[in-house]
Every structure is written in C-alpha cells, then in structure tokens.
N, CA, C and O atoms as a DFTB+ gen file, in Angstrom:
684 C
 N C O
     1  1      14.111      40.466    -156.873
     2  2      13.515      41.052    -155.689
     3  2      14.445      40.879    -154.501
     4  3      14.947      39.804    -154.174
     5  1      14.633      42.083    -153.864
     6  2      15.421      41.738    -152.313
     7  2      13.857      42.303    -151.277
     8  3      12.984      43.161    -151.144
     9  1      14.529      40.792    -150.681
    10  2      13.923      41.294    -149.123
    11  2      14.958      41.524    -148.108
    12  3      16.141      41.190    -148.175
    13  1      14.367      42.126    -147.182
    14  2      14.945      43.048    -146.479
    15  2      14.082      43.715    -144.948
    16  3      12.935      44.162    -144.930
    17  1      14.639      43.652    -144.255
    18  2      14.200      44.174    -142.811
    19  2      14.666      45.801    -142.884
    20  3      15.723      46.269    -143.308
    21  1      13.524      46.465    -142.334
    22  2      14.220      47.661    -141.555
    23  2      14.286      48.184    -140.620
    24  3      13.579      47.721    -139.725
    25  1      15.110      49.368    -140.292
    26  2      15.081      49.836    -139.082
    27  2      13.939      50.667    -139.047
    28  3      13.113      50.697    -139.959
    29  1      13.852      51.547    -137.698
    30  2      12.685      52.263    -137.364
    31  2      13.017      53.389    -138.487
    32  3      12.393      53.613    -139.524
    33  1      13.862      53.859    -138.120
    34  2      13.841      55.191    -139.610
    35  2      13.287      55.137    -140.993
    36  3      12.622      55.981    -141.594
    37  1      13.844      53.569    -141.489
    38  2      13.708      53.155    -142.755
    39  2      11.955      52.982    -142.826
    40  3      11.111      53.245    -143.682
    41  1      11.929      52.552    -141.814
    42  2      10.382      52.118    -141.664
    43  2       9.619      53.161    -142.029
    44  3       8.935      53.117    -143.052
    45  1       9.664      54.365    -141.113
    46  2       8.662      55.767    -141.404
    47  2       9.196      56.527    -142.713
    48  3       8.506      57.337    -143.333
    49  1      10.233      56.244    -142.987
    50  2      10.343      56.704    -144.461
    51  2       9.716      56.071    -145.477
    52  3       9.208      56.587    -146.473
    53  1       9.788      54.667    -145.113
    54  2       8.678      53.705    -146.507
    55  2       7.444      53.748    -146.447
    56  3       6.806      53.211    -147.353
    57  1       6.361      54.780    -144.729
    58  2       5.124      54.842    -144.961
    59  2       4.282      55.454    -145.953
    60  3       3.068      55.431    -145.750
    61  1       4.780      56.060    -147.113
    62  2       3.761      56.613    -148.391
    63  2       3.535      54.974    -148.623
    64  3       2.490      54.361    -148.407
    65  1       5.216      54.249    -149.287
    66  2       5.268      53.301    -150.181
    67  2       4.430      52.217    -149.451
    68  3       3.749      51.586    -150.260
    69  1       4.243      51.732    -147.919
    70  2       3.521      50.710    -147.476
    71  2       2.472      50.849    -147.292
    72  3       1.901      49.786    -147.046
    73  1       1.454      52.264    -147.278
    74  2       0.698      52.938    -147.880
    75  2      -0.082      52.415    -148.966
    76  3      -1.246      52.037    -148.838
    77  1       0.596      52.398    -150.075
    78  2       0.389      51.606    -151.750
    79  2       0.377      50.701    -152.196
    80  3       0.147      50.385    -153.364
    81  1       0.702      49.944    -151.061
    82  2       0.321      48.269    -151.024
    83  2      -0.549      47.942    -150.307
    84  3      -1.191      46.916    -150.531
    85  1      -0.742      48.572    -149.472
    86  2      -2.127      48.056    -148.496
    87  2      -3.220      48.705    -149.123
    88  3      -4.201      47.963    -149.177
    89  1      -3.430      50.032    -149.707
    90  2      -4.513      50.369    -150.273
    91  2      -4.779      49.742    -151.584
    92  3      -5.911      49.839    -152.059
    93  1      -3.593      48.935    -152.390
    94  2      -4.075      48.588    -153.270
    95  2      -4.573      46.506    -152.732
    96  3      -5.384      45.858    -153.393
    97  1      -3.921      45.999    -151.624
    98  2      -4.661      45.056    -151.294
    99  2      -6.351      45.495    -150.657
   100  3      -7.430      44.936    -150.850
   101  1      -6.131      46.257    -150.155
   102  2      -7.436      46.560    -149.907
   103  2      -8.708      46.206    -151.101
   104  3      -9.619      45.392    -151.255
   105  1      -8.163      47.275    -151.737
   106  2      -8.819      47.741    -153.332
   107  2      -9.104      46.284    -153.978
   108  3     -10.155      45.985    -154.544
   109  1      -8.005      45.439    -153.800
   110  2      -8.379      44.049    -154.636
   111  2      -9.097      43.207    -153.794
   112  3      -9.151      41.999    -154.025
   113  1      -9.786      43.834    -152.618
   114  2     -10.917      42.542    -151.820
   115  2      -9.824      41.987    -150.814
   116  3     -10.131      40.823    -150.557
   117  1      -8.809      42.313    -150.225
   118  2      -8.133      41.534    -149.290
   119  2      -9.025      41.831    -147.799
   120  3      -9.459      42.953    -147.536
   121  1      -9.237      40.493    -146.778
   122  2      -9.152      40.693    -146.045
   123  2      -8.514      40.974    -144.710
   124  3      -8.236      40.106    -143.883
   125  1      -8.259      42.569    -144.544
   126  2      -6.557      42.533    -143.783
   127  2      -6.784      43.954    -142.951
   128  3      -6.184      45.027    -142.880
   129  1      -8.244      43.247    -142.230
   130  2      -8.387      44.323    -140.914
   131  2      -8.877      45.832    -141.583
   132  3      -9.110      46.710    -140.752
   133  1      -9.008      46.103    -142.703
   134  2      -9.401      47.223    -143.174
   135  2     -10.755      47.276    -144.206
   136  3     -11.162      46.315    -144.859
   137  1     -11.381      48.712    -144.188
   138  2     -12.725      48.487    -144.994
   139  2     -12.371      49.252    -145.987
   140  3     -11.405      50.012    -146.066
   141  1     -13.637      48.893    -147.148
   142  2     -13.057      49.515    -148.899
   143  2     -13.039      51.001    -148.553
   144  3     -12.948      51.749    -149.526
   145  1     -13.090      51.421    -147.657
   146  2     -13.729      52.986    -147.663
   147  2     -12.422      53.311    -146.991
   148  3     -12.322      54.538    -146.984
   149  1     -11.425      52.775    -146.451
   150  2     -10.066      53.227    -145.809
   151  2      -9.184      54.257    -146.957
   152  3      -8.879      53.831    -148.071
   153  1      -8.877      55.501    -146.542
   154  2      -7.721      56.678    -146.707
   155  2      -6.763      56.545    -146.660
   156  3      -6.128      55.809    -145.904
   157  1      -6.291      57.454    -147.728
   158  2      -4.946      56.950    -147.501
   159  2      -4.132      57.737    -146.076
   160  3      -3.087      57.356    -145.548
   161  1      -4.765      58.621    -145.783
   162  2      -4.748      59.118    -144.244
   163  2      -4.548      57.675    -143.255
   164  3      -3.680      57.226    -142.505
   165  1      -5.480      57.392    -143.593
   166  2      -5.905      56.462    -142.619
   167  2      -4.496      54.843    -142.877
   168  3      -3.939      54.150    -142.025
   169  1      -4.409      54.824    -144.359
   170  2      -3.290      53.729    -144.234
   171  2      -1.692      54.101    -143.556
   172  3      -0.862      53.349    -143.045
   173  1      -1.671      55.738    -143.820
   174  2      -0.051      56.038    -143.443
   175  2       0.190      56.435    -142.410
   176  3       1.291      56.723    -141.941
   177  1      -1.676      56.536    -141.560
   178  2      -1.262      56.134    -139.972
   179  2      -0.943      55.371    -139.600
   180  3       0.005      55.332    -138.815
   181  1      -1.853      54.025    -140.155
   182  2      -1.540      52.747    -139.821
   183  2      -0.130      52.279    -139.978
   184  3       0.058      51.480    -139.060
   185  1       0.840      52.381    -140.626
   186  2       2.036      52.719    -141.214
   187  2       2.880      53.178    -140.716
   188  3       4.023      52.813    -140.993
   189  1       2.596      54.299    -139.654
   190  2       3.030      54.865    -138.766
   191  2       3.266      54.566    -137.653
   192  3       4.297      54.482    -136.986
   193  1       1.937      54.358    -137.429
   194  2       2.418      53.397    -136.040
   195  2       2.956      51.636    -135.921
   196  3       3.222      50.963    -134.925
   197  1       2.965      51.279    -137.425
   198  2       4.003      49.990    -137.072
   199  2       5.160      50.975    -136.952
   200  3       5.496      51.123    -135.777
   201  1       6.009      51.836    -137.997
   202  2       7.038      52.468    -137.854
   203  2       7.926      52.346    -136.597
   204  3       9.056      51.910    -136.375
   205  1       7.055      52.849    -135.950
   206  2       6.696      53.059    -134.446
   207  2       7.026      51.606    -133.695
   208  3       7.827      51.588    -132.761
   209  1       6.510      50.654    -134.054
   210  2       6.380      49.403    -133.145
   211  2       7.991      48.948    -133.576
   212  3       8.644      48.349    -132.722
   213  1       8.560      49.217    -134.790
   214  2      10.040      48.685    -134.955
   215  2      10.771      49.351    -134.513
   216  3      11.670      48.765    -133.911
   217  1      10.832      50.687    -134.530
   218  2      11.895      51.254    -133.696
   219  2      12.119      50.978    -132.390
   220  3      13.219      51.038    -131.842
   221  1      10.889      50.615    -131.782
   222  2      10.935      50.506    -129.948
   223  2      11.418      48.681    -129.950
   224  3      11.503      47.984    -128.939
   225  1      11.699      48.193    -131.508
   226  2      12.227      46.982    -131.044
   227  2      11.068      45.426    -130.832
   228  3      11.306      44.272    -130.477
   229  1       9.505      46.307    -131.352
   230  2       8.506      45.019    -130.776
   231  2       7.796      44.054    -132.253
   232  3       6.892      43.219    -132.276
   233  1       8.645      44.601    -133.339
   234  2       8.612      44.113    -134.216
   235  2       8.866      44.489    -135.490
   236  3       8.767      45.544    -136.117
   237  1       9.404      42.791    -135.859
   238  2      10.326      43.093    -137.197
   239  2       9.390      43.609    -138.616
   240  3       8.371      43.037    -139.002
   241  1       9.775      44.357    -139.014
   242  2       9.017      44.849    -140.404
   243  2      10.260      44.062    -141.730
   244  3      11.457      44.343    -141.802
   245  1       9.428      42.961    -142.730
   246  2       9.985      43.249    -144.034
   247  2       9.469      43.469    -144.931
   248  3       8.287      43.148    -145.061
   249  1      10.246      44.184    -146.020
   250  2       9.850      44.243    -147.420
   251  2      10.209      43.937    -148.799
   252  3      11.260      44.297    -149.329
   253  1       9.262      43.236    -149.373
   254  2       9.979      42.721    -150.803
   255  2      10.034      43.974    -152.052
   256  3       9.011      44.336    -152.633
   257  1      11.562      44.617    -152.375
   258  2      11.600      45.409    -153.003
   259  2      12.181      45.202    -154.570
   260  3      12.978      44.302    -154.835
   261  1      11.711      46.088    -155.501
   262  2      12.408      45.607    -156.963
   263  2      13.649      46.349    -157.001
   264  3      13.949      47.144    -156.110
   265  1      14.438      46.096    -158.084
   266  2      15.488      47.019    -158.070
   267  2      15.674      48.529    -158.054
   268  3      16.711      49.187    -157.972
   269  1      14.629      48.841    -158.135
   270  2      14.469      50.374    -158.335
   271  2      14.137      50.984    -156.709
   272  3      14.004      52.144    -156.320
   273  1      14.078      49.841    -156.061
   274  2      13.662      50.004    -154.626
   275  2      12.081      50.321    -154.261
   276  3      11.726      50.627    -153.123
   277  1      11.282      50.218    -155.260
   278  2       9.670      49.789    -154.956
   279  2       8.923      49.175    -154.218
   280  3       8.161      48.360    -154.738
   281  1       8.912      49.288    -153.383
   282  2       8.479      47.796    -152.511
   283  2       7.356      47.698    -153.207
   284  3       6.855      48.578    -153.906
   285  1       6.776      46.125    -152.925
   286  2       5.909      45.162    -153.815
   287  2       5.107      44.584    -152.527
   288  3       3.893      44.507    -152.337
   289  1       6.234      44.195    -151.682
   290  2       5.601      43.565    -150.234
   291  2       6.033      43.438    -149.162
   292  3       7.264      43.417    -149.131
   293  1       5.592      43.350    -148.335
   294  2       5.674      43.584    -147.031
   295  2       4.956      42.218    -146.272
   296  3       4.114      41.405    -146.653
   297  1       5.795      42.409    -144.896
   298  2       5.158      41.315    -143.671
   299  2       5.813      41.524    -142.498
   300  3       6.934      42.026    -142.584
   301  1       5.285      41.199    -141.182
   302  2       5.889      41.649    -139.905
   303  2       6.181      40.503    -139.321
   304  3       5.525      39.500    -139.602
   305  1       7.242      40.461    -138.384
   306  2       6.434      39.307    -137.070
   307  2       6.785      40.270    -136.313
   308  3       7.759      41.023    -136.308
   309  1       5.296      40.086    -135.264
   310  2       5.259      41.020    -133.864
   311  2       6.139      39.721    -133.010
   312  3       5.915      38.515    -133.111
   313  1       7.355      40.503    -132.023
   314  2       8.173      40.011    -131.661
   315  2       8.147      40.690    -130.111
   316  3       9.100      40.514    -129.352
   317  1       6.923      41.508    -129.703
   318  2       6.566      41.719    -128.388
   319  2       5.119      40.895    -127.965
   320  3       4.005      40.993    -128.478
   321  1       5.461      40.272    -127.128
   322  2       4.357      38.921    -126.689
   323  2       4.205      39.167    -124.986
   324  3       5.001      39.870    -124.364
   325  1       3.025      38.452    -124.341
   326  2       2.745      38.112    -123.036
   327  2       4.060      37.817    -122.135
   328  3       4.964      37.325    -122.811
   329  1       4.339      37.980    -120.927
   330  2       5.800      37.218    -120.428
   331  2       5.727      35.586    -120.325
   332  3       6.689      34.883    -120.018
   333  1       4.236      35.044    -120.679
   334  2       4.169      33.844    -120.767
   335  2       4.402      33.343    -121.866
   336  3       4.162      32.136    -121.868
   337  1       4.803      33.775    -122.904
   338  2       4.206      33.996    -124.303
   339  2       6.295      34.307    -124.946
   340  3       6.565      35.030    -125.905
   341  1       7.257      33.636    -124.195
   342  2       8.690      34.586    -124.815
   343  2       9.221      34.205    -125.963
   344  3       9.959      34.836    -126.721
   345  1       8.615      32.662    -126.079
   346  2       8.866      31.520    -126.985
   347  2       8.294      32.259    -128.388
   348  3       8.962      32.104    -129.410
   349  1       7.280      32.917    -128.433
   350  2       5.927      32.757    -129.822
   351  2       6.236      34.508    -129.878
   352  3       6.420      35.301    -128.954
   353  1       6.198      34.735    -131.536
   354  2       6.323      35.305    -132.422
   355  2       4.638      35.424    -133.174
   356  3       3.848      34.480    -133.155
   357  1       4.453      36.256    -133.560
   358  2       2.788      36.414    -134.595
   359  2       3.627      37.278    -136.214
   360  3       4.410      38.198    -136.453
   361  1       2.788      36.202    -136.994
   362  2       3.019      36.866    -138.287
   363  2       1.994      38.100    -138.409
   364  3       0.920      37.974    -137.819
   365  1       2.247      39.315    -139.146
   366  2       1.027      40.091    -139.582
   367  2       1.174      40.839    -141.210
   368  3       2.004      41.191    -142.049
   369  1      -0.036      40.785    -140.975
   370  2      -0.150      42.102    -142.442
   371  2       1.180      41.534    -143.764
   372  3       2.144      42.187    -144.161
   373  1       0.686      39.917    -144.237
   374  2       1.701      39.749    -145.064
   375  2       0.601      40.564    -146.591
   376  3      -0.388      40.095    -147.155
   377  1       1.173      41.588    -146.774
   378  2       0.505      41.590    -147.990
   379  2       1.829      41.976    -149.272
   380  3       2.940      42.495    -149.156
   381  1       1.064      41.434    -150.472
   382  2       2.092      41.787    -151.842
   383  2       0.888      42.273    -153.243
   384  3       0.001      41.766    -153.928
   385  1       1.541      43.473    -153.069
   386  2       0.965      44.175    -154.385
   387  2       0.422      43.838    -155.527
   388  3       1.282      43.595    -156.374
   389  1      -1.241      43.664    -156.095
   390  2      -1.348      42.808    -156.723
   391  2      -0.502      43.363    -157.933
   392  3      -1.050      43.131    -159.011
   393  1       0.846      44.123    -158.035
   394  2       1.428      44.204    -159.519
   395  2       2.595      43.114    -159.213
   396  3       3.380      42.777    -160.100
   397  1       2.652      42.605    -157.939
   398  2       4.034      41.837    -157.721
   399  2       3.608      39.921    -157.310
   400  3       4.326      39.016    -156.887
   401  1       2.144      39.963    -157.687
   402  2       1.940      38.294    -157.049
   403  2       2.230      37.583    -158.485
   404  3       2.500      38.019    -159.604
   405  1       2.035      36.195    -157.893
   406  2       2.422      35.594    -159.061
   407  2       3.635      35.189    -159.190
   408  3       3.804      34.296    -160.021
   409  1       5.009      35.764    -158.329
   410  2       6.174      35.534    -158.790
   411  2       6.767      34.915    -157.683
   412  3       7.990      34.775    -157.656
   413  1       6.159      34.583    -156.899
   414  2       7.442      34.612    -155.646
   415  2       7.542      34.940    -154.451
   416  3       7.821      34.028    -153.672
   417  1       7.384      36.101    -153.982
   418  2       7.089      37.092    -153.672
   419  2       6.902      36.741    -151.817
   420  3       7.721      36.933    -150.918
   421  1       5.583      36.208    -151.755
   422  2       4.773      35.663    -150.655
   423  2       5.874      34.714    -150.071
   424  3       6.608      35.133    -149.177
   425  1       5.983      33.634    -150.487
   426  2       6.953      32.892    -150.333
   427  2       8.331      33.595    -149.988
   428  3       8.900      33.407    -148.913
   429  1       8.751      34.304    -150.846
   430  2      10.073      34.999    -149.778
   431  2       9.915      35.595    -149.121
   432  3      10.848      35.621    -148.318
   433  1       8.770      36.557    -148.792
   434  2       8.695      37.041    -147.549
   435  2       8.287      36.177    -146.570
   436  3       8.798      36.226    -145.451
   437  1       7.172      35.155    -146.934
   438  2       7.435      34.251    -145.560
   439  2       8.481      33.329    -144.669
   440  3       8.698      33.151    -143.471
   441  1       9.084      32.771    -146.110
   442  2      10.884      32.611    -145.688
   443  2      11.756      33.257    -144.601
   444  3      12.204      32.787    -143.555
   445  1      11.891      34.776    -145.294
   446  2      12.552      35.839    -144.432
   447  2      11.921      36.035    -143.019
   448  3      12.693      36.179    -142.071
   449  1      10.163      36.056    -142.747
   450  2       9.656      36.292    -141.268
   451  2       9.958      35.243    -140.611
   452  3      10.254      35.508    -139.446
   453  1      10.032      33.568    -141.018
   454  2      10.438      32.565    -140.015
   455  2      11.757      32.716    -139.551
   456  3      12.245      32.614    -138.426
   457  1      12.316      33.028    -140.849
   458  2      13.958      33.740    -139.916
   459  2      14.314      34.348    -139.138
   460  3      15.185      34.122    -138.297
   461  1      13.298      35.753    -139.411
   462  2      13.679      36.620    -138.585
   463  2      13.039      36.332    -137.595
   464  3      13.763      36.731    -136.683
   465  1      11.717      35.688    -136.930
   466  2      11.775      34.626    -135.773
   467  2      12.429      33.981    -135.292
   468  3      12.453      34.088    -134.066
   469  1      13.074      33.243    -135.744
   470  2      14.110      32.203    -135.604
   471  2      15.347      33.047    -135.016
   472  3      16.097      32.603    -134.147
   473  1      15.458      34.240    -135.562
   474  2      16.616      34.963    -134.813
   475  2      16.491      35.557    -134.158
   476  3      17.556      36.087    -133.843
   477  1      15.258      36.064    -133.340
   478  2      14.660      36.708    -132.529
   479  2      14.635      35.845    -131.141
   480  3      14.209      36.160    -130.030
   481  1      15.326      34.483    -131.670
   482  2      14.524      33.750    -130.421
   483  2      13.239      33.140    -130.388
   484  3      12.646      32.733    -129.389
   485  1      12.845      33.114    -131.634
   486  2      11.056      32.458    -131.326
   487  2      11.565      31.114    -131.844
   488  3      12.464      30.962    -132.672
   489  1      10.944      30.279    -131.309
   490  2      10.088      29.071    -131.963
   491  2       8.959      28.345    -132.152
   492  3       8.777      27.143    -132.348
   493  1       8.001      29.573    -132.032
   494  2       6.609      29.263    -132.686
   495  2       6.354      30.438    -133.114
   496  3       6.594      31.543    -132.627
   497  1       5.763      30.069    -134.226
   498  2       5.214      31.693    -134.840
   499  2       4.070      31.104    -135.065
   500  3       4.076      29.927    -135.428
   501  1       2.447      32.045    -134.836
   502  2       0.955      31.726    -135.414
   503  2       0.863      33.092    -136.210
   504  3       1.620      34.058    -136.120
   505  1      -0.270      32.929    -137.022
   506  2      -1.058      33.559    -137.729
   507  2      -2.203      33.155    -137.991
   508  3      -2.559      31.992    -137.801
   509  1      -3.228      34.437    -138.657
   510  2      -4.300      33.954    -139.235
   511  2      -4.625      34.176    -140.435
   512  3      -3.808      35.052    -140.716
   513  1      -5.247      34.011    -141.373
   514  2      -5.878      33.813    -142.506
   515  2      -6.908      33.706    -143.246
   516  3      -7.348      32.557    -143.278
   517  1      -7.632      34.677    -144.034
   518  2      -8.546      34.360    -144.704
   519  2      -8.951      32.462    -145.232
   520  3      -8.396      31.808    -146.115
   521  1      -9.868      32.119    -144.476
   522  2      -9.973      30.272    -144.652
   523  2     -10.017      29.736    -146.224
   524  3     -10.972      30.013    -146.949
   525  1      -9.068      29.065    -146.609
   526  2      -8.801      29.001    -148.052
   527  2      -8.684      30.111    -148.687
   528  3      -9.613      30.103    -149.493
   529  1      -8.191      30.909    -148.787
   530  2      -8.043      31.610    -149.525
   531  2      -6.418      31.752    -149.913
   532  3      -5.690      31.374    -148.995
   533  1      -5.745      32.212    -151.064
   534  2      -4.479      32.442    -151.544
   535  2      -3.615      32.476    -150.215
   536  3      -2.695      31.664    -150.321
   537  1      -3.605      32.929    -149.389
   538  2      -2.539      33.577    -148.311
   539  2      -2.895      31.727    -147.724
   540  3      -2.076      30.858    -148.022
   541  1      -3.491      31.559    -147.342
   542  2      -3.573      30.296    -146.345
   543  2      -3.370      29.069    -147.871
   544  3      -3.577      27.936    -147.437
   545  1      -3.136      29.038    -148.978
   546  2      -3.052      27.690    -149.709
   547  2      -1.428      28.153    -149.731
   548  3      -0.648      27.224    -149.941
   549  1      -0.842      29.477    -149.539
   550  2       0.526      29.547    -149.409
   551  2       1.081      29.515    -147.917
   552  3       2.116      30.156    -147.735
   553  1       0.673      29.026    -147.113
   554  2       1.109      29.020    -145.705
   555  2       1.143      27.272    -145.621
   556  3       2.104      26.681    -145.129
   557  1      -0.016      26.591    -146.160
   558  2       0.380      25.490    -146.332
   559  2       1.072      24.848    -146.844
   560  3       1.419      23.811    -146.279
   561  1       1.621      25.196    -148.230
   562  2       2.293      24.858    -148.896
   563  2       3.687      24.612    -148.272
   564  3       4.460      23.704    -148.577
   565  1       3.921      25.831    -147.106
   566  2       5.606      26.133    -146.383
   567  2       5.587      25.637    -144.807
   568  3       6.324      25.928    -143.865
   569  1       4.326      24.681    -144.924
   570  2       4.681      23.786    -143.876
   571  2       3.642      24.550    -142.710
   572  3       3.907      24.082    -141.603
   573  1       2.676      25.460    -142.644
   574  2       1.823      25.816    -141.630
   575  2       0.881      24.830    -141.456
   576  3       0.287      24.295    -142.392
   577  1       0.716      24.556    -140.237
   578  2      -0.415      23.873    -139.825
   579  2      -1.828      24.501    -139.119
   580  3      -1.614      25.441    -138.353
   581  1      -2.778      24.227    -139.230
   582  2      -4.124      24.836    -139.248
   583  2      -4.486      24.331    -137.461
   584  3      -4.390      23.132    -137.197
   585  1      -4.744      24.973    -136.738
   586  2      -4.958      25.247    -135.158
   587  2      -6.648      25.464    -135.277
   588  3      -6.901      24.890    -134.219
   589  1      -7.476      25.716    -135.592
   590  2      -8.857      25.810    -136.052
   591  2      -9.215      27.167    -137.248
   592  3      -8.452      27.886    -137.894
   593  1     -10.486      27.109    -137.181
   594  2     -11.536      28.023    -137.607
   595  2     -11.941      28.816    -137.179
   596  3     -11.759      28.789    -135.962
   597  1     -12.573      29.806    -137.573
   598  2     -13.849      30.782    -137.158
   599  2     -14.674      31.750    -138.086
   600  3     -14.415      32.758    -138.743
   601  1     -15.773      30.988    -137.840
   602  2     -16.454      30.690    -139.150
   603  2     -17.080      32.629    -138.423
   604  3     -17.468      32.890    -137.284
   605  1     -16.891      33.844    -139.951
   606  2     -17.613      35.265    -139.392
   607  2     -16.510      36.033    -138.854
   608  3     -16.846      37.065    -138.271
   609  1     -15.188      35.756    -138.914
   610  2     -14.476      36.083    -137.679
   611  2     -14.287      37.316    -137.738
   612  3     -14.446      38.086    -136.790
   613  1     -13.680      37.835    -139.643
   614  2     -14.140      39.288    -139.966
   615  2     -14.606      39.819    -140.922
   616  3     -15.682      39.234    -141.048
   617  1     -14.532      40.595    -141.756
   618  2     -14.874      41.035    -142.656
   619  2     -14.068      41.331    -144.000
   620  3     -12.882      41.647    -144.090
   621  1     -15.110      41.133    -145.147
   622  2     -14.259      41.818    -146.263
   623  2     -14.167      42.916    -146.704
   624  3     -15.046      43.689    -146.323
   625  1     -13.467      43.286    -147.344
   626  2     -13.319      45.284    -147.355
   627  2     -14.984      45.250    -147.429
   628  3     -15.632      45.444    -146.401
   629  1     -15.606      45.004    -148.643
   630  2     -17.776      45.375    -148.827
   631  2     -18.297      44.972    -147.672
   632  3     -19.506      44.749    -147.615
   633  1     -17.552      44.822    -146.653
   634  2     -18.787      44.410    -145.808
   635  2     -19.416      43.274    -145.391
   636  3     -20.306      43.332    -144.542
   637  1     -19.043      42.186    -145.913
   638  2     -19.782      40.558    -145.827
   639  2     -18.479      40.091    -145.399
   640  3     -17.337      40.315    -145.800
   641  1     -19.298      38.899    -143.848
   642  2     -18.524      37.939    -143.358
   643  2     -17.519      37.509    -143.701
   644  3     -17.357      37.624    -144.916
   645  1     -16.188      36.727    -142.827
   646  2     -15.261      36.224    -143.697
   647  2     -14.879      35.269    -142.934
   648  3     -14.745      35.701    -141.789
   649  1     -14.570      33.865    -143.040
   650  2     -14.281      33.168    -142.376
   651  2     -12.496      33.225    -141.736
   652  3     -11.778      33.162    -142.734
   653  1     -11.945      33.284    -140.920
   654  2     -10.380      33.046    -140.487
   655  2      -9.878      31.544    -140.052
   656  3     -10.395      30.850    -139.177
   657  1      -9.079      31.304    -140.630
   658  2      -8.172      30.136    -139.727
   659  2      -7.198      30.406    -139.035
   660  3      -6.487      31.195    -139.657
   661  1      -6.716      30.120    -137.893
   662  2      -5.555      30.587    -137.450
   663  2      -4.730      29.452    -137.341
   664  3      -5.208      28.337    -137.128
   665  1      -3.315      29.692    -137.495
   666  2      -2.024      28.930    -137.887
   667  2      -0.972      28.776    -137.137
   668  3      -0.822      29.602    -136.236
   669  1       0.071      27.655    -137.301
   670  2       0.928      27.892    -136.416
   671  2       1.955      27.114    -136.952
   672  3       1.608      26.113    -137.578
   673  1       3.468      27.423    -136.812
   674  2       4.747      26.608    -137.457
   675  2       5.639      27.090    -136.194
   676  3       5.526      28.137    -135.557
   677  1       6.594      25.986    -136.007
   678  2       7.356      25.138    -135.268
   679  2       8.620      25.959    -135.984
   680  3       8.637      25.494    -137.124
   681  1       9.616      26.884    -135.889
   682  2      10.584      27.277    -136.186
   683  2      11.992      27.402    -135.580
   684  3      12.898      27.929    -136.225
C-alpha cells in the first residue's frame, strides 16, 4: 500500500473513488457524519467540496492506495483553524474500506496525517471518535489521548444515538 497526499486536481479526480469508500463505510454502520440513506450524489459532493478545501490549501487530503492505484483509504487534517487556533490541526473522515481493514491500513494513514501536521506547522492535532469503537482502540494504540465524552453526540447511519470521544496528540 502507498500513502500519499494530493493535490487539488488529484483530489477531484479521485471523487468517484472517495465516493466508494465512504459509501461503503457508511453501508458497514460507520459513524462518519452521514445517514444509511446517503447517494452517491450526495457522497461525490461531499468529495467535492473537500477537493475544493485542498486546492485552496485548508487541508491536507491522504490516501491509502493498492498497486493498481485503488484507493482503500483515506484521511484529512483540516489545516485551516481560528487565528487563535495556528498551532492545532483536526484529523477528519479517517475512513478504510471494509475490503482493506485488517492490514494496516488505519495505522498508516494515521502515521502519514501526524506528519503531514507536523509539516504543516501543527503541534496539536484533535479528533473525534466513535467511543470505543475500532477507530478510537486505534488512536490509542498510536499514542492519542482522550480529552472527554459525549454521551448522544451523533448518530449511526439507522438512526440510534452514538456516543463520541474527542482526542488529542502532541506532534
């Protein structure tokens, strides 16, 4: 697997393919701001307008691709913040295809976003997280520390509550 950052071009060219990972996290119960009933209209807008947010420079997009150039996964850090705020970086939308978990995957893309923080100039990056769940037992694992709870905070694709933790690492 290579990961890999892109530019704004690269970006709106990979919106079918980032598209097909978010609808299929969706599809597997992820909670990641979207409901089971989301289009694929509706994902390659969403798609679009990160596109959009990297070209103007306000954040890094990567993706974990196979050799055939498939992407599997994806993750951002938003790298446009408050003017109080020049220090801190936000992780988003780490998702990986459920044909690509299991291997790795998560872990190198979270690798690659502290970097590309780290070279951005940040030294704090937060996120949040489904509370225990896979994404947050792998954030701990790479050294995130837990900032609180909120117990309802959103939802799962069906519709029922979901608890969030939000996170934070020292980079």
């Amino acid at each position: 697997m290579n990961v890999r950052a892109l530019d704004g071009d690269e970006a709106r060219a990979a919106v079918p393919a980032l598209a097909d990972v978010l609808l299929d996290c969706v599809a597997g119960g992820a909670s990641v701001s979207f409901m089971a009933d989301m289009s694929r209209a509706e994902a390659e807008a969403f798609w679009q307008s990160i596109a959009e947010g990297v070209a103007r420079g306000e954040r890094t997009l990567l993706v974990s691709q196979e050799g055939d150039g498939r992407i599997l996964g994806t993750v951002q850090v938003i790298l446009a913040t408050p003017p109080n705020q020049p220090h801190r970086g936000e992780i988003a939308k780490m998702l990986v295809h459920r044909a690509g978990r299991r291997q790795g995957l998560g872990a190198a893309l979270m690798r690659a976003a502290e970097e590309a923080g780290r070279a951005a100039g940040k030294s704090l990056l937060t996120l949040d997280t489904v509370t225990d769940g896979d994404g947050f037992r792998l954030y701990r694992r790479l050294g995130w520390e837990v900032a609180g709870t909120v117990p309802e905070y959103a939802l799962w694709p069906d519709g029922r509550p979901c608890p969030t933790t939000f996170m934070w690492k020292r980079v």
